[in-house]
C-alpha positions as CSV (number, residue, x, y, z in Angstrom):
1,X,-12.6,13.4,19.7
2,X,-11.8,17.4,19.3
3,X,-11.5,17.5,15.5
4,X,-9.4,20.1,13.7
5,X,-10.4,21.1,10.1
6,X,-9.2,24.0,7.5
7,X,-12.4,25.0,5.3
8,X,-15.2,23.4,7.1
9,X,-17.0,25.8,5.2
10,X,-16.6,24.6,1.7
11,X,-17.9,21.9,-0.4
12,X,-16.0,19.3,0.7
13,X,-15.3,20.5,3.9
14,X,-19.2,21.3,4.9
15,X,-19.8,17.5,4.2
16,X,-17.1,16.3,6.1
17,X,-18.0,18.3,9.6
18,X,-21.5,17.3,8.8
19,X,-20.3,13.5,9.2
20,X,-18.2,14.4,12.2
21,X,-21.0,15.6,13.9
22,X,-23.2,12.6,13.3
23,X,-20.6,10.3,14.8
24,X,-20.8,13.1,17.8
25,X,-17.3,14.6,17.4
26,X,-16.1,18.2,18.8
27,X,-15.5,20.3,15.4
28,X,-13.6,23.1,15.0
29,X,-13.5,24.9,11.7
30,X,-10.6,27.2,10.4
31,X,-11.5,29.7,7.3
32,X,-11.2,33.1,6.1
33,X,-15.0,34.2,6.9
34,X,-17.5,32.8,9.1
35,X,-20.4,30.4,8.0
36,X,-24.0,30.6,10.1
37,X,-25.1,27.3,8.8
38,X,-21.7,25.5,11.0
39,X,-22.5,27.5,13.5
40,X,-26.0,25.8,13.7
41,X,-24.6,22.5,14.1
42,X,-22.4,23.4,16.9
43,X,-19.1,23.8,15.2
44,X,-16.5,25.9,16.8
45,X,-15.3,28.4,14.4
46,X,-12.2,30.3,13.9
47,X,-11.5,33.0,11.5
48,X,-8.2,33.7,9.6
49,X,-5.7,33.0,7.1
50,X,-3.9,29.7,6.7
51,X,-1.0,31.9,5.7
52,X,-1.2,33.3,9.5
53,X,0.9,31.1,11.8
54,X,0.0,32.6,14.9
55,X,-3.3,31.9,14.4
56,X,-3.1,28.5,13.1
57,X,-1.4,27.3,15.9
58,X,-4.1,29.0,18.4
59,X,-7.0,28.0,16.4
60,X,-5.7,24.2,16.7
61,X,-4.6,24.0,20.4
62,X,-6.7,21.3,22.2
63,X,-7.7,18.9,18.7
64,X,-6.6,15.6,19.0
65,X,-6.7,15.0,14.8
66,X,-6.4,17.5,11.8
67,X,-8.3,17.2,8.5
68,X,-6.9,19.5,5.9
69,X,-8.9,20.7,2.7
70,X,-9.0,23.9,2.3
71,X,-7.1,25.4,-0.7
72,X,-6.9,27.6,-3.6
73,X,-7.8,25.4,-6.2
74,X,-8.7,27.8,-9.2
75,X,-7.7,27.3,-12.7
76,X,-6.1,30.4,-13.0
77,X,-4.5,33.1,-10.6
78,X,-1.3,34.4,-9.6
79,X,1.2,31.7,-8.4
80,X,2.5,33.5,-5.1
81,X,-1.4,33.4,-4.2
82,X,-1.4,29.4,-5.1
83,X,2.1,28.9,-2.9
84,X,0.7,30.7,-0.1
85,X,-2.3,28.7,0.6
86,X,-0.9,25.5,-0.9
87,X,2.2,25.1,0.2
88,X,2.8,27.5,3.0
89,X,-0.2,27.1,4.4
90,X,0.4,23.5,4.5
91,X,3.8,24.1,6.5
92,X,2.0,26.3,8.7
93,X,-0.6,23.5,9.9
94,X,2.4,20.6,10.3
95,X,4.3,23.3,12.4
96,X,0.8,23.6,14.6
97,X,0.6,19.9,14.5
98,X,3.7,19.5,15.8
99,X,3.6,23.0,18.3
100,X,0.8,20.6,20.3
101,X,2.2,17.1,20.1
102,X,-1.4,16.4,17.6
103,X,-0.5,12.4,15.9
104,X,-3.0,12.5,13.4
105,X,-3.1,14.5,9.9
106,X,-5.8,13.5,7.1
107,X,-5.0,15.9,3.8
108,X,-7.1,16.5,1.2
109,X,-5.1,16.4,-2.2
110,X,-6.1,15.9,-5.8
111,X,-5.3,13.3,-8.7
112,X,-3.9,16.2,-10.7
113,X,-0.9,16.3,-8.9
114,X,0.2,13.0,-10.9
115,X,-1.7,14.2,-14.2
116,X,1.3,14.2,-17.0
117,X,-1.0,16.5,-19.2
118,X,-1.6,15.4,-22.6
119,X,-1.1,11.6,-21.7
120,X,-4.1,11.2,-19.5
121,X,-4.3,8.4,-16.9
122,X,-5.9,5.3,-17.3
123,X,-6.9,2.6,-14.4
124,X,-3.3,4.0,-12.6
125,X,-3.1,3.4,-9.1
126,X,-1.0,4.9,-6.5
127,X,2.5,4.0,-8.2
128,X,2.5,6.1,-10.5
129,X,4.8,8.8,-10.4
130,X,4.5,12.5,-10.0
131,X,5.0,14.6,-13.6
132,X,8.5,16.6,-14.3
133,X,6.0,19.0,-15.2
134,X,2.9,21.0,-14.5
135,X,0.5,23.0,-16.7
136,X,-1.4,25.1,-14.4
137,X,-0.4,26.3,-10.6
138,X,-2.7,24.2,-8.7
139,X,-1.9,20.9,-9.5
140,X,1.8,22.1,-8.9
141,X,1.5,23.3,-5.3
142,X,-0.6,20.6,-4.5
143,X,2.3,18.4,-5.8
144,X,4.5,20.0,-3.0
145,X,2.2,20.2,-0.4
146,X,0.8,16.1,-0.9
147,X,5.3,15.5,-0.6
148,X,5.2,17.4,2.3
149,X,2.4,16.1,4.1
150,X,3.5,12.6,3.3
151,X,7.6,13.2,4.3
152,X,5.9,14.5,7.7
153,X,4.8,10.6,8.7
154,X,6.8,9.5,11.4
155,X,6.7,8.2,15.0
156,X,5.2,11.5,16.0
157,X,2.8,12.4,13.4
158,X,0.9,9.7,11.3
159,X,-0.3,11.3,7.9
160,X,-2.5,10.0,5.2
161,X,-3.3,12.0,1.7
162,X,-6.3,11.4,0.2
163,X,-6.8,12.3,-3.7
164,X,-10.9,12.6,-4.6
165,X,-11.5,13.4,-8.2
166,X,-14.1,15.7,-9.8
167,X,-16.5,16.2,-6.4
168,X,-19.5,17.0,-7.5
169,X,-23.3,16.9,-5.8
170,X,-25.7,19.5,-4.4
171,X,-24.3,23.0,-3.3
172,X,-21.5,22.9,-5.3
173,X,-20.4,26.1,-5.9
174,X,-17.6,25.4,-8.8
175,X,-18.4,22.6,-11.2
176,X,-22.2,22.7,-11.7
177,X,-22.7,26.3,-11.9
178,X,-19.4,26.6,-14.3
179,X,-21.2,24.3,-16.6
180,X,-24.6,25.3,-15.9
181,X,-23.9,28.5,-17.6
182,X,-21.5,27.7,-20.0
183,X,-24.5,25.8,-21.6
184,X,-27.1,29.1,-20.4
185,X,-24.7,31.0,-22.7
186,X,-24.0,28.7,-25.5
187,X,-20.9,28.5,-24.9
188,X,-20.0,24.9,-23.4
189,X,-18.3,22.2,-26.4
190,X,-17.2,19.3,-25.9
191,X,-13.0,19.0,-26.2
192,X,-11.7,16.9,-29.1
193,X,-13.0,13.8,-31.5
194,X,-12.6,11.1,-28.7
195,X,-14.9,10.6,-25.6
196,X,-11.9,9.8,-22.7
197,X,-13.6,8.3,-20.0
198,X,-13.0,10.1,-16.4
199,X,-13.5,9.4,-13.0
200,X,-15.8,11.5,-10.8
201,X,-16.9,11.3,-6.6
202,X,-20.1,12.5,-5.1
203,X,-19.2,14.7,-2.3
204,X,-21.0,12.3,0.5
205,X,-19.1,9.8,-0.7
206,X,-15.7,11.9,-0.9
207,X,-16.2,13.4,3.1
208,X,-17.0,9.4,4.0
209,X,-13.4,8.6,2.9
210,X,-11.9,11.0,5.0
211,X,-13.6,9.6,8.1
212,X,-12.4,6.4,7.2
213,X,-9.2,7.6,7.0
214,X,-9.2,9.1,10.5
215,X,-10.4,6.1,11.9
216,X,-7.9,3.8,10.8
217,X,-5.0,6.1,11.4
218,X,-2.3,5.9,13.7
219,X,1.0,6.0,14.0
220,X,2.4,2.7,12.5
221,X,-0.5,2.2,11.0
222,X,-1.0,0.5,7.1
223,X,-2.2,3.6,5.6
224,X,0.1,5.8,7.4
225,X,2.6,8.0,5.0
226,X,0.6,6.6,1.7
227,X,-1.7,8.4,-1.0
228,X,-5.3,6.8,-1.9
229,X,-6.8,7.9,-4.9
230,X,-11.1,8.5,-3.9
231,X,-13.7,8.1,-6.7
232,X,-17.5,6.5,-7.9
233,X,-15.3,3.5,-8.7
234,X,-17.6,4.2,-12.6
235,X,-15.6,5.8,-15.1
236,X,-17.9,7.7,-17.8
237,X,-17.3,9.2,-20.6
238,X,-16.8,12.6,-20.4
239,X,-19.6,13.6,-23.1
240,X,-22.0,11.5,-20.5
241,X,-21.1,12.8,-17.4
242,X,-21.1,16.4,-18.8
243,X,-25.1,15.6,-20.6
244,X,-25.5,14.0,-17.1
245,X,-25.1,17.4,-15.1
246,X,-26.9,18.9,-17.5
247,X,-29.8,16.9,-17.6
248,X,-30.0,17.8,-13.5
249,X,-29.7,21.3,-13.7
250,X,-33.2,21.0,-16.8
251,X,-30.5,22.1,-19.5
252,X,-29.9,19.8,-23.0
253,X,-27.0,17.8,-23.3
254,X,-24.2,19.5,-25.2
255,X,-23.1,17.7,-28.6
256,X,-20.8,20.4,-30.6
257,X,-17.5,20.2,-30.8
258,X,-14.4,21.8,-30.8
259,X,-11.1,20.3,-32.6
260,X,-8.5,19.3,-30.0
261,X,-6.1,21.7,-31.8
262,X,-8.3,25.0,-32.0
263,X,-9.3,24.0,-28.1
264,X,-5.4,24.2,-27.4
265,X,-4.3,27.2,-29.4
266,X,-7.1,28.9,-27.6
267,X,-6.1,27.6,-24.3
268,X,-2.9,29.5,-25.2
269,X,-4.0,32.4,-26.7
270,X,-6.5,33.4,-23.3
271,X,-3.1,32.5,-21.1
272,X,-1.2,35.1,-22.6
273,X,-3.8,37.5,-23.0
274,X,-4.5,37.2,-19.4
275,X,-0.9,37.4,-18.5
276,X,0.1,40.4,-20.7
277,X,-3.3,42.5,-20.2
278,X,-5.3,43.8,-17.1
279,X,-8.0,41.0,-17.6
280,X,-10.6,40.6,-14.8
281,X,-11.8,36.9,-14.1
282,X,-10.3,33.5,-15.6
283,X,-9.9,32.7,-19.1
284,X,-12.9,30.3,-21.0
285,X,-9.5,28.1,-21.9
286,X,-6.8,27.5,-20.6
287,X,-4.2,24.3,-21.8
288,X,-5.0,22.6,-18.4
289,X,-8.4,22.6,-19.0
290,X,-8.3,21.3,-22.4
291,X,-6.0,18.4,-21.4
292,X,-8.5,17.9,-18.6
293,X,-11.2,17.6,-20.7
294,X,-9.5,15.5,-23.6
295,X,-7.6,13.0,-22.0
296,X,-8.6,10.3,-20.4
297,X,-8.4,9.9,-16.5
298,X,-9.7,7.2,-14.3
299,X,-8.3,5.4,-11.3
300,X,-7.6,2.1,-9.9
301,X,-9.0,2.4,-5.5
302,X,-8.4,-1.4,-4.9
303,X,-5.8,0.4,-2.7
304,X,-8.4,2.5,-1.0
305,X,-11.1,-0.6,-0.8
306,X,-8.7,-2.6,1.2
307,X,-6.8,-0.4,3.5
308,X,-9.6,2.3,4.0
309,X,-12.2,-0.1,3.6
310,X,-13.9,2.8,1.4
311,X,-16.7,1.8,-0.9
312,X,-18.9,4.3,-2.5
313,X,-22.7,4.6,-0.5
314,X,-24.4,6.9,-2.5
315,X,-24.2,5.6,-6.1
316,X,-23.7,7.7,-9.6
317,X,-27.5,7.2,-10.0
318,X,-28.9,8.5,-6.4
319,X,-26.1,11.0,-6.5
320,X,-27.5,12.4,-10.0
321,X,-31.3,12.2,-8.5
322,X,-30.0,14.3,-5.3
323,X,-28.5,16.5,-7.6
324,X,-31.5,17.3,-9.6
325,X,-33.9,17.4,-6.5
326,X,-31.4,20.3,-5.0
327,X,-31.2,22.2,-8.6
328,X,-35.2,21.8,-9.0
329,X,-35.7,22.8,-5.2
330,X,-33.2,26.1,-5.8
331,X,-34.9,26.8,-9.3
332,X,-38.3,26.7,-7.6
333,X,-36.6,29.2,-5.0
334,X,-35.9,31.6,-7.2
335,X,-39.2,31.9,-9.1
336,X,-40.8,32.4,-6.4
């Protein structure tokens, strides 16, 4: 099967073509710059913009499925930037979808979309509603573009969201390194009195979902036109996880503090600086990230055990040893 996918080249994305080659599918990769390494496993790439129609559509003529990840999914940035990936480059791929008669659409959204803010989320499943309202950009324009993936589903077009949470693993260019040298710096405290337990996904685990999903979508299908939240299926404490990282990347675990109230007033002080002066970079806080990292957040998957038949393969504890291997290997790299 011809296999049609936006950001093959990042985190996510690099694990999921990876799997599709295994299982001996035709890739095709859609991002804004080229990357050697999909190149080397055969993948057919196209450059460009998911804000470009025209070339959407081109890129995706001939693929019999679409799996859609790429996004802008910073903390921080100018909304009309968010929309435009998000959302509009979201319509643009169900318009191409559509343009060549293409049944099946996988999407890669996010558990933030239903994250009320200071509530948290505990053992939730699928029910549970999205918020009234949003305290960053991304989670909002996911929001839209998860409704409008989903409202697509139909007799043409069978469409399936997927919601992995906190992907983490070797190469990961966001997470690790974030806290990596938060900690370098001395700057990395935990959020809060309370230890909230959170939910997390290795990224082998995370692309393996989305495979599933492909292969047990069709029109008319049980998963067709629903949302599956993705995780370890192990909840942690968020002081544990965090020390957990660390310990990987040879760095000591983290045990100061910051009250939940300071963490907060900061979060809006660095919003409004940013907003009001020319500030390069993202802020250290901002309120999202505080109630990210104070509130609890952890998912029920029963959902995604029975109708995806998704169980986790590489477990918390061989994910962490993979982790540290890659960090060790890189480290070793760079001394010499």
């Amino acid at each position: 099967m011809r296999i049609f996918i936006t950001g093959g080249g990042g985190f996510l994305g690099k694990a999921i073509v990876k799997q599709l080659v295994a299982k001996g599918h035709e890739v095709v990769s859609y991002s804004r710059r080229a990357y050697p390494e999909l190149a080397a496993l055969g993948v057919i790439h196209c450059q460009g913009d998911l804000g470009e129609r025209t070339r959407v559509i081109a890129a995706m003529k001939g693929a019999n499925a679409v799996i859609h990840t790429a996004a802008k999914a910073d903390i921080w940035g100018d909304y009309l930037d968010f929309h435009q990936a998000n959302v509009l480059g979201t319509e643009n791929i169900l318009v191409a979808t559509d343009h060549w008669g293409i049944d099946k659409l996988v999407y890669t959204s996010s558990p933030s979309v239903v994250h009320p803010g200071e509530g948290g989320l505990e053992g939730v499943d699928e029910s549970v509603p999205y918020p009234e309202h949003f305290e960053a950009f991304y989670p909002k324009t996911k929001a839209i573009a998860e409704q409008m993936i989903l409202k697509a589903n139909g007799p043409q077009l069978a469409t399936v969201a997927l919601r992995p949470h906190l992907i983490w693993g070797p190469g990961d260019p966001h997470f690790v390194p974030r806290l990596s040298q938060r900690a370098r710096a001395g700057k990395l405290r935990l959020v809060g009195s309370k230890d909230p337990l959170i939910d997390t996904v290795y990224v082998d685990n995370a692309a393996d979902a989305h495979l599933l999903a492909l292969e047990r979508l069709a029109v008319d299908s049980p998963i067709a036109g629903k949302a599956y939240f993705i995780t370890q299926d192990e909840p942690l404490p968020v002081s544990e996880f965090a020390n957990r990282i660390l310990d990987a990347a040879g760095l000591p675990p983290v045990k100061r503090r910051v009250p939940l109230g300071v963490a907060q007033l900061a979060g809006s002080l660095f919003e409004n600086a940013y907003r009001l002066l020319p500030l390069k970079g993202e802020p250290q806080f901002t309120r999202f990230l505080v109630h990210q990292l104070s509130t609890p957040h952890w998912f029920n998957i029963s959902a995604a055990k029975k109708d995806l038949g998704y169980n986790p393969k590489v477990s918390l504890e061989e994910g962490m040893a993979r982790l540290k291997h890659h960090l060790q290997t890189q480290e070793g790299q760079h001394v010499n």
